[in-house]
C-alpha angles and dihedrals in degrees: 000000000000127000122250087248092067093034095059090042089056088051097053092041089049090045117082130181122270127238123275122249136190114247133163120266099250080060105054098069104126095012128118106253107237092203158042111261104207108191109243093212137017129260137256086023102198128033100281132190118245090202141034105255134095125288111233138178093264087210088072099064134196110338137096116302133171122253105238094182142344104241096198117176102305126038108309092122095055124127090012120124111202103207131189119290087030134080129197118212114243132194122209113283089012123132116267108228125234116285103023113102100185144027123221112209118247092246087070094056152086138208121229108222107194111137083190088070125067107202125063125255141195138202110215108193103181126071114234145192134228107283111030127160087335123120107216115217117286090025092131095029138006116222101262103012110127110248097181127033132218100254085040119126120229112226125153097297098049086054091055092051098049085054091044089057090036107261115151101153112051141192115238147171105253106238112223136268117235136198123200128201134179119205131197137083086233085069124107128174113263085245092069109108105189116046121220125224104284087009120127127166123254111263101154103058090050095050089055101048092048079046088062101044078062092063096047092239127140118269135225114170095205085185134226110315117205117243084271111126094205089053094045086053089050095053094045091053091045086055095040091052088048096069110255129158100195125038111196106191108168114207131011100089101095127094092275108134080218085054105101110158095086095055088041086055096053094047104069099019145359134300117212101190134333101191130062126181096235137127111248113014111041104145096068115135118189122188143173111236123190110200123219118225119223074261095053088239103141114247129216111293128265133214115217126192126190107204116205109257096242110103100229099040081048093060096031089063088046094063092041100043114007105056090041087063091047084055098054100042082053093058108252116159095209110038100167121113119245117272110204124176117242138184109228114235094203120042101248123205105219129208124274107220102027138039113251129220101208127204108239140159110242113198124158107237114193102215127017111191089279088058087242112140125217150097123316131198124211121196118248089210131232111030102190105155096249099036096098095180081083089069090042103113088353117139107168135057095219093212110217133181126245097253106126089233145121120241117216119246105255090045117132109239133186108251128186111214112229108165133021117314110247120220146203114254108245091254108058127090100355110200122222116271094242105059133101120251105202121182103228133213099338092169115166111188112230124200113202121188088343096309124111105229125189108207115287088212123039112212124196116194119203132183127211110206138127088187087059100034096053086052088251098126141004115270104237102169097052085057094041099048085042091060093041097049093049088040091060093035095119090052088049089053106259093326123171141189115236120165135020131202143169133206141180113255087268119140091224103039082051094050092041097064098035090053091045081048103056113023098042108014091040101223116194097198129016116181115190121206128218124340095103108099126085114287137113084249102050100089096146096113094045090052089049107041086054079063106046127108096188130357130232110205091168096078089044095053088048087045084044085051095055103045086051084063096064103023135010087220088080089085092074097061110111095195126168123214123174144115131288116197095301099343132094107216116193133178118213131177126278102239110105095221083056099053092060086047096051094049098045089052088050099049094091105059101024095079092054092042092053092053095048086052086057089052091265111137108154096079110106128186124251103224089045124139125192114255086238093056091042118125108228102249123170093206094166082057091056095032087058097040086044086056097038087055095041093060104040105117124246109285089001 
């Protein structure tokens, strides 16, 4: 008997991705792009407004000025030079004319009303700079860039975007075909009003195919095949023969001598394992078939799963076996199914001899009676294998160990989500403005060349806001640190983010959750946001500095470099950054554009930081050069002249 661990690792070893194949946009919705899209022109691709006002010579300043054209969204402005002395009005998204090099939004203006006069004025009364409130062309993309990559997956958005830059035909990875098939004399269609004695209706074949739906795959209902095994072997061929890539058959794969799909199975491939230890769903046989033409040629290979006959094992080894393997015919990089961490809500005795995957209900509820946010599970009830009312309304597989115990109510469990996340309406159970909102225990499990890996670095983001925190305003820069660091966590060494929080700019909230962080949670990373600027608010250096063991002003004069690159105000930030017992704890701007700049400047060296702070000091890097051989370079000094250049103003 394998573990599920080993089983799920064999199915995704044996799967391989389809081929692509070319289909029209309005087809490509929920498919695996099989290429790069490169835009074939920029966008926006003429100088447009982002606002309605008029475009004006910034160098005029405020004053009366007559209206020359109304440049509204085409091309109404075209051919048309606004020169100084003159405006043009502009509509959002409309083209600026030649000559002006800023808009002033409507709201900073005032119509002149003088019937004696023909043409139309205006009266700006706000001085303005070059670029403002223009896109230059290219602003949104740049001819060439690539704005989608192969691996990718196409939503609505994506859609949106391959229409935006012109794509109407798209490579894509082909999603499978899959043939389902019932066994069993004891079968009926679910038409069949008036059951006969031993006669049940066929559950199982319906679910799945719903199920598939689901996964946007091609469908062939094979029907329900008697407990014969001639005429088993007949309907498998004509499926094989009818090109699928995946056979579902459900029952049939226990120790029955009417149970003929396992021997079937072993016959014309080869079977990989028929029994898990899992709870439900043991009897679950997976094996690799290669199908023969009428000219003995191979064909391409099939997967063939037998699903235990209980409804709720059957549907239960679908979840955990069957949609990872979809997924990884259709291409996606990452098949496995989301972990999140829950707190049970009913104490639940688990089985002694195998882990249980257990039918619960997953919603986010904002405040428990502690004010800590965070998912919850409910327990479907009874989970006995053919009660299928445990999987009714039920969107998460609690995993929970073969102990024999009972795990107290409160307890944090693994669950894998199955179904839609449900979650708590906006105005129940606000929670007080000063407390911390952690994401807890967002763990995907990732597997990489055939192997499950945890992270190797564990990265805590924390935002220092009182405008977020208060519920005054979004927080952009959390989100955005979260999705660069998981997006460069292969450059950080396998790093992940996994936990979030938010706090008021308050010395001691901030303190609080650096120290949990990193004494009792043990943190690898914690990167704070924002705090770190000049007013009598901004106390996140001073709350971590109180907390810090050595300090590490490296990573802030690289960080230092890069901001002067963009802005001279750079120069105010008083960030910290140091380490804390086994934890590097660094403070970056609140801006979410800086962000992004301080981490990428940071990519090269953090990995290796991270090691030597684990005890690990054999990495080097491989750019890197002996202090002897090193060439004296004063990069703060160029850094700096490079900055101050950049931002003189024209003729200064």
């Amino acid at each position: 008997m394998i573990s599920v661990e080993d089983a799920l690792d064999t199915v995704l070893r044996v799967a391989q991705r389809l081929e692509p194949v070319t289909v029209p946009l309005h087809e490509a919705l929920g498919k695996v792009l099989a290429q790069d899209i490169r835009a074939p022109d920029p966008l926006p691709p003429y100088p447009a407004s982002v606002k309605d006002g008029y475009a004006v010579v910034a160098a005029d300043g405020p004053g009366e000025y007559p209206v020359i054209t109304e440049s509204r969204a085409g091309n109404d402005g075209f051919g048309v030079t606004v020169t100084p002395g003159t405006v043009a009005y502009v509509t959002t998204g409309g083209l600026v004319p030649d000559g002006a090099d800023a808009v002033i939004q409507v709201e900073d203006t005032e119509k002149i009303k003088d019937d004696s006069i023909e043409t139309k004025r205006v009266r700006t009364l706000v001085k303005t700079s070059p670029g403002t409130n223009i896109r230059p062309v290219g602003f949104d993309i740049e001819k060439d860039a690539v704005v989608l990559r192969s691996g990718g997956h196409i939503g609505a958005s994506e859609v949106g975007l391959l229409a935006t830059v012109g794509v109407t035909m798209v490579q894509v990875h082909r999603t499978p075909t899959i043939g389902v098939l019932s066994t069993g004399d004891e079968l009926v269609e679910p038409t069949v009003q008036d059951l006969g004695r031993g006669q049940i209706r066929d559950s199982n074949r319906a679910m799945l195919l719903a199920a598939l739906i689901q996964q946007n795959c091609k469908i062939i209902d094979l029907g329900i095949a008697r407990d014969d095994e001639e005429e088993l072997e007949r309907i498998m061929d004509n499926a094989f023969s009818g090109g699928v890539d995946i056979i579902l058959t459900s029952g049939g794969v226990s120790m029955g001598d009417c149970d003929f799909v396992k021997p079937l199975l072993e016959k014309r491939g080869k079977v990989y394992f028929n029994k898990v230890c899992m709870k439900p769903g043991k009897p679950l046989t997976f094996a690799e078939i290669s199908p023969t033409t009428s000219d003995n040629v191979k064909d391409n290979k099939v997967l063939a799963f037998g699903l235990p006959g209980n409804p709720v094992s059957c549907l239960v080894c679908f979840h955990l076996f069957v949609v990872p393997a979809i997924r990884c015919l259709s291409g996606w990089t990452n098949p496995n199914l989301l972990r999140v961490s829950a707190r049970i809500e009913q104490p639940i005795k688990t089985d002694p001899v195998r882990p249980e995957f257990h039918r619960a209900v997953v919603k986010w509820r904002r405040s428990d009676e502690l004010g800590i946010p965070g998912f919850v599970a409910e327990s479907t009830g009874r989970q006995m294998s053919s009660r299928l009312l445990s999987m009714k309304s039920a969107n998460a597989l609690l995993e929970l160990p073969a102990s024999g115990s009972v795990i107290p109510a409160g307890t944090s469990v693994s669950a894998i989500i199955i179904s839609d996340l449900i979650g708590t309406p906006a105005n129940e159970n606000p929670l007080p403005e000063d407390k911390v909102f952690p994401t807890r225990g967002i763990a995907c499990r990732e597997t990489i060349g055939g192997e499950s890996q945890d992270p190797v670095f564990r990265v805590g983001i924390l935002t220092v806001s009182d405008t977020v925190a208060s519920g005054s305003g979004p927080d952009r820069s959390g989100p955005r640190a979260v999705s660069v660091v998981n997006s460069s966590s292969e450059k950080l060494g396998g790093a992940k983010v996994v936990a979030a929080a938010v706090v008021p700019d308050d010395r001691s909230k901030i303190k609080d959750v650096l120290q949990r962080w990193s004494d009792v949670e043990k943190m690898d990373l914690i990167l704070t946001l924002g705090g770190t600027g000049f007013t009598p608010r901004d106390v996140t250096p001073e709350a971590t500095k109180e907390l810090l063991e050595k300090e590490t002003p490296g990573l802030l004069h690289v960080m230092m470099q890069e901001s002067l690159k963009v802005t001279q105000y750079a120069m105010l930030s008083r960030a910290a950054a140091g380490i804390r017992g086994s934890t590097l704890i660094i403070n970056m701007p609140g801006n979410p554009n800086a962000v992004a700049e301080c981490m990428e400047v940071l990519l090269p060296a953090l990995k290796h930081g991270l090691k030597q702070i684990k005890g690990d000091k054999r990495e080097k890097h491989p750019g890197h050069v002996p202090h002897a051989q090193a060439a004296p370079v004063d990069t703060w000094e160029q850094s700096y002249q490079k900055a101050s250049l950049s931002n003189k103003e024209p003729g200064s």
